[in-house]
MIMARPA-370879 format. One record per atom (N, C-alpha, C): chain; z, x, y. Coordinates in Angstrom, 3 decimals. Last residue first. Example, Ala and Ser with C-alpha at 12.3 -4.5 7.8 and 13.67 -1.06 7.14 Angstrom:
BEGIN
<A,<7.080,12.850,-2.250>>
<A,<7.140,13.670,-1.060>>
<A,<7.870,12.900,0.030>>
<A,<7.800,13.190,-5.690>>
<A,<7.800,12.300,-4.500>>
<A,<7.800,13.200,-3.300>>
END
This chain:
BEGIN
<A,<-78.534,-154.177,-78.772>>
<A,<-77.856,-154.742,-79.632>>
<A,<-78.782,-155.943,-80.298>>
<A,<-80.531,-151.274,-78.140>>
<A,<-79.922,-152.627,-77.800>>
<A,<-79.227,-153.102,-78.992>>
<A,<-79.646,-147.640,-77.165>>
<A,<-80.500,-148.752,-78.223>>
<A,<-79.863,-150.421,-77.616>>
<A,<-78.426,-146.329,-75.738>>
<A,<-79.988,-145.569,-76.110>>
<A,<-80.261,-146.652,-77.126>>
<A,<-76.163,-146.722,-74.352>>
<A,<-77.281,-147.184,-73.508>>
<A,<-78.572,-146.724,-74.416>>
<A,<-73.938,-145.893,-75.579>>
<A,<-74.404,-145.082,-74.534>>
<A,<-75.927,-145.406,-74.168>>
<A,<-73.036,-148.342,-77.174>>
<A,<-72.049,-148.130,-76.105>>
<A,<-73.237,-146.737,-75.137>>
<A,<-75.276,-147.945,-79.043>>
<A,<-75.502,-149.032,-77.823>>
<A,<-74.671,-148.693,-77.182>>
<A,<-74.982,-145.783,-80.528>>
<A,<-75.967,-145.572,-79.454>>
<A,<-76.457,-146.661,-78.459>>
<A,<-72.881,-146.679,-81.704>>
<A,<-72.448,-145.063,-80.808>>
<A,<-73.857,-145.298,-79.874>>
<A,<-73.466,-148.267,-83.256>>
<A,<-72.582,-148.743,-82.225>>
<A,<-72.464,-147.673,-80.962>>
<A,<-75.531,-147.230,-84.689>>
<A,<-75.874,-148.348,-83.518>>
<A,<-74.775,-148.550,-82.710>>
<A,<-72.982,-145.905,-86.497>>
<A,<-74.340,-144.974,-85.361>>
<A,<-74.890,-145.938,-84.389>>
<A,<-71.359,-148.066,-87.245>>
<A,<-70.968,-146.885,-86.540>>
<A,<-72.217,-146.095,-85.617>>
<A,<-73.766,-148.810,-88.919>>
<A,<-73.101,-149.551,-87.842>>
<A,<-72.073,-149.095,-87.219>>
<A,<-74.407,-146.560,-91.076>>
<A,<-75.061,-147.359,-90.113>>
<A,<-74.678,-148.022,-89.024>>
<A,<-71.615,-144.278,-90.709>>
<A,<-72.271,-145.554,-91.182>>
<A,<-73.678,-145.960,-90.247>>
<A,<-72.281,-140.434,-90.298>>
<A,<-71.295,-142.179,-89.415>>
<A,<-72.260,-143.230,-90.205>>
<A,<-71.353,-137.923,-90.529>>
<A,<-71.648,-138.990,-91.902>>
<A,<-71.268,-140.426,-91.251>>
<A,<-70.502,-137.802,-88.048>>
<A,<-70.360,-136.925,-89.196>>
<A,<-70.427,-138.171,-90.074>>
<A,<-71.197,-137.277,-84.457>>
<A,<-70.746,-138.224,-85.208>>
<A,<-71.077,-137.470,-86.846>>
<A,<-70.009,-136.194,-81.366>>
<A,<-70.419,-135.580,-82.680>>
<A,<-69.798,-136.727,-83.355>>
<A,<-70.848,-136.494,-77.636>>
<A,<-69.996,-137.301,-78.869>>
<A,<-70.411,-136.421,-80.495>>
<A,<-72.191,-135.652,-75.770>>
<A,<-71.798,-134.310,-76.417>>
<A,<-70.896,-135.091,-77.455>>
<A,<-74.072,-137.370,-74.354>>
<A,<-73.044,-137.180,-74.343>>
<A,<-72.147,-135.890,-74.779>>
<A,<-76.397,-137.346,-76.637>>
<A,<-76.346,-136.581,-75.110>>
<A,<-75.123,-136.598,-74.360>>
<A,<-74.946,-136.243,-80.123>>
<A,<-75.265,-137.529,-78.928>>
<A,<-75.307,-136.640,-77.614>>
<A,<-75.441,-135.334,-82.591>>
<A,<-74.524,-135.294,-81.368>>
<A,<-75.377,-135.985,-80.997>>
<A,<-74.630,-135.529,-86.046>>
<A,<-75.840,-136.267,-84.501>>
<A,<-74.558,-136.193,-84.146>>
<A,<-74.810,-134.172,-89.353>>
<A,<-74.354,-134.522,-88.072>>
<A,<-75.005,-134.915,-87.046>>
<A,<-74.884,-135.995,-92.509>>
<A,<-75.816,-135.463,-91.480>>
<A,<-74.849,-135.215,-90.208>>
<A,<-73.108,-133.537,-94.197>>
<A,<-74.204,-133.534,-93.291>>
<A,<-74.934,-135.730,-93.369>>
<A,<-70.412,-131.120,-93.989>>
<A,<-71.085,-132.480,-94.610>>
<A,<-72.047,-132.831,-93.137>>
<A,<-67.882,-129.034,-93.899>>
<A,<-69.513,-129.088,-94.339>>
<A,<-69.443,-130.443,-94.831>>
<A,<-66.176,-129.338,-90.553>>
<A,<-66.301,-129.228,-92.132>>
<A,<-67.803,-129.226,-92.696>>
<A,<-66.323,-129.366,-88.116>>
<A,<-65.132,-128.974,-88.274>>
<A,<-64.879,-129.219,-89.998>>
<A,<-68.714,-130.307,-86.822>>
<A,<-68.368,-131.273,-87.890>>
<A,<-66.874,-130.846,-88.277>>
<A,<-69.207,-128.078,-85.644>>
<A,<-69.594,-129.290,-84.940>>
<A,<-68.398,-130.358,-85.491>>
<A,<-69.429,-126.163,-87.827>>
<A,<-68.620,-125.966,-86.519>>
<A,<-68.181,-126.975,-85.506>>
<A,<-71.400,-127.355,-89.119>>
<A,<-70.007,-127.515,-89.452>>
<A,<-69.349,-126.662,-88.927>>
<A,<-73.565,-126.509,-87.569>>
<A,<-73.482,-127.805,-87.600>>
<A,<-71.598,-128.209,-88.615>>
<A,<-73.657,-124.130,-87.402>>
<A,<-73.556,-125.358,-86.090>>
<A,<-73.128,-126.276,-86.582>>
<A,<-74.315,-122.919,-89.677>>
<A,<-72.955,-122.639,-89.215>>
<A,<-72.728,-123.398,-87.948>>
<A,<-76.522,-124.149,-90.030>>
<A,<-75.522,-124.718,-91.011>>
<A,<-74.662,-124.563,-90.318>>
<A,<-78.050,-122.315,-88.312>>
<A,<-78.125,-124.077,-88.129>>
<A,<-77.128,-124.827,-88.837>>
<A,<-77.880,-120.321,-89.423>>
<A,<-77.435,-120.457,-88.549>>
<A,<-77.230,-121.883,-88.228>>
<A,<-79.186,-120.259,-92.035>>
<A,<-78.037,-120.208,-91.691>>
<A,<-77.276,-120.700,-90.375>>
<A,<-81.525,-123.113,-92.688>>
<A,<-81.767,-122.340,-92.437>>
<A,<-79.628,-122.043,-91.800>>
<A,<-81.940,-124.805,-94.891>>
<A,<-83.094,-123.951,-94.844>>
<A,<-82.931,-122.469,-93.688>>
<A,<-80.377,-126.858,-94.404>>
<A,<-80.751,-126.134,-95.734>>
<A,<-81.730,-124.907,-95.930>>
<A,<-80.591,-127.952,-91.941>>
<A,<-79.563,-127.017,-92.052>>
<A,<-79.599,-126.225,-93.516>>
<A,<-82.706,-129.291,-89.736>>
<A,<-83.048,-128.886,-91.343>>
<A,<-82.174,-127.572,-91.708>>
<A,<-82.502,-131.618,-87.252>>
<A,<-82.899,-129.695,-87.771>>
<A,<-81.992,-129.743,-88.689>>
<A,<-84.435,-132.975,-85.287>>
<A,<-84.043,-133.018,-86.512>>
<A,<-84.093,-131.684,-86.783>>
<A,<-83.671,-135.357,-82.494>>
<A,<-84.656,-133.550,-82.628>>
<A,<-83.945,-133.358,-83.922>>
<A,<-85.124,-138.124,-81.310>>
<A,<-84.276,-137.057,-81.830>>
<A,<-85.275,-136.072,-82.118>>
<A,<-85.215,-141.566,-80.403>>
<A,<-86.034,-140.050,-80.483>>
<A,<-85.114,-139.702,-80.643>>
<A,<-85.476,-144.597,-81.340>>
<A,<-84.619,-143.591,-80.404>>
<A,<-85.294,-142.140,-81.045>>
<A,<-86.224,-146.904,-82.374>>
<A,<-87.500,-146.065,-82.026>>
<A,<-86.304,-145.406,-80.871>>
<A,<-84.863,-148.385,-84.821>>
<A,<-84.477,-148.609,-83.534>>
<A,<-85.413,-147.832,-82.378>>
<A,<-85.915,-146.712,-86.560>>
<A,<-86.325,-147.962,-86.647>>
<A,<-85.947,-148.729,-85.346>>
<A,<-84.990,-144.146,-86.182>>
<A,<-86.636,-144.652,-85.965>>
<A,<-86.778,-145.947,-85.858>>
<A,<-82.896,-144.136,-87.263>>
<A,<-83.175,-143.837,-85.431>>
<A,<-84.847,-143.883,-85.294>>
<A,<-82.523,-145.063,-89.287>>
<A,<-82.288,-146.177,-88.150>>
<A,<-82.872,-145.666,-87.262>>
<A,<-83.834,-143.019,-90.652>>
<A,<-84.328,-143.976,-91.038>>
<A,<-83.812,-145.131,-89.768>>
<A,<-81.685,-141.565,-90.632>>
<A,<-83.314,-141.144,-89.707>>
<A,<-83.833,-142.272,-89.788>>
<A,<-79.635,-142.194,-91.631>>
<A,<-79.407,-142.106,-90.778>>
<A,<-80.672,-141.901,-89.667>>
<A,<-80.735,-142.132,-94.318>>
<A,<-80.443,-142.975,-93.785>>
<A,<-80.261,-143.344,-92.128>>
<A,<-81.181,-139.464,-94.681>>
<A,<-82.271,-139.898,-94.465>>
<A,<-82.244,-141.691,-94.114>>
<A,<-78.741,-138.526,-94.604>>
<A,<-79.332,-137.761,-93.205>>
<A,<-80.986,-138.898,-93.174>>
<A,<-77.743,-139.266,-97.306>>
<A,<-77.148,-139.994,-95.722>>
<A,<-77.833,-139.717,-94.243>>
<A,<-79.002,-138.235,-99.391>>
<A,<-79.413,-139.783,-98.907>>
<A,<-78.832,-140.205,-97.358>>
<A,<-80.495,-135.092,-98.654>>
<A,<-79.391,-135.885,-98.252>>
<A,<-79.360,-137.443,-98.024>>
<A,<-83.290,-133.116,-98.495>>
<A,<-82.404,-134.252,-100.017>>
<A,<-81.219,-134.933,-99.748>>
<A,<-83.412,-132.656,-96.286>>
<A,<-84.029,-133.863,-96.635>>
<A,<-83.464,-134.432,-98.232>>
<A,<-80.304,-132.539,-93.782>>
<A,<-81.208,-131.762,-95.185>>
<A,<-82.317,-132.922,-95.793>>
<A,<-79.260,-131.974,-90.553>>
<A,<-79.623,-132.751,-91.927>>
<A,<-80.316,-132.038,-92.897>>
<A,<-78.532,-132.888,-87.325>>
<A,<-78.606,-131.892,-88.244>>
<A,<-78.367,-132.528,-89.591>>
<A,<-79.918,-134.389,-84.591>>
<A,<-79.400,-134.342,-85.651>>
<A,<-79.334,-133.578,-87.072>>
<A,<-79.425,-134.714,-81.242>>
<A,<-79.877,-133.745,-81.909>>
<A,<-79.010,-134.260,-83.735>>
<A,<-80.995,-136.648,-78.754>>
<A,<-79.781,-136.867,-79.790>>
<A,<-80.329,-135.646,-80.615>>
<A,<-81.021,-135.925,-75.249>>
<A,<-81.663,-135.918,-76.556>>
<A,<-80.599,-135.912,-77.645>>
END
């Protein structure tokens, strides 16, 4: 499961939701504004504060990755087509 940590006022977390739907890859979305602990994951993850982060089932951590950085991360691991 791709887990992605995000805020909804974040144009990049809603960009980034915005492919993994459109490509219809499932995720688990958790809402680091709202709540501490989830922040302190997620830039523990990120080794800084900026959001959105997605790990990957792999355990890959991608940090504010472009659109075509994220398709690339999820065709090299088989969860979308090219």
């Amino acid at each position: 499961m791709i887990t992605l940590y995000g805020a909804d006022w974040c144009p990049d977390c809603r960009r980034s939701k915005n492919l993994l739907a459109r490509l219809d890859v499932p995720y688990e979305y958790l809402q680091v504004d709202s709540d501490d602990d989830l922040r302190d994951q997620a830039v523990a993850l990120a080794g800084r504060q900026s959001i959105p982060v997605i790990v990957l089932p792999d355990g890959t951590v991608l940090v504010e990755p472009s659109d075509p950085d994220l398709r690339g991360a999820l065709i090299a691991q088989g969860l979308a087509t090219a």
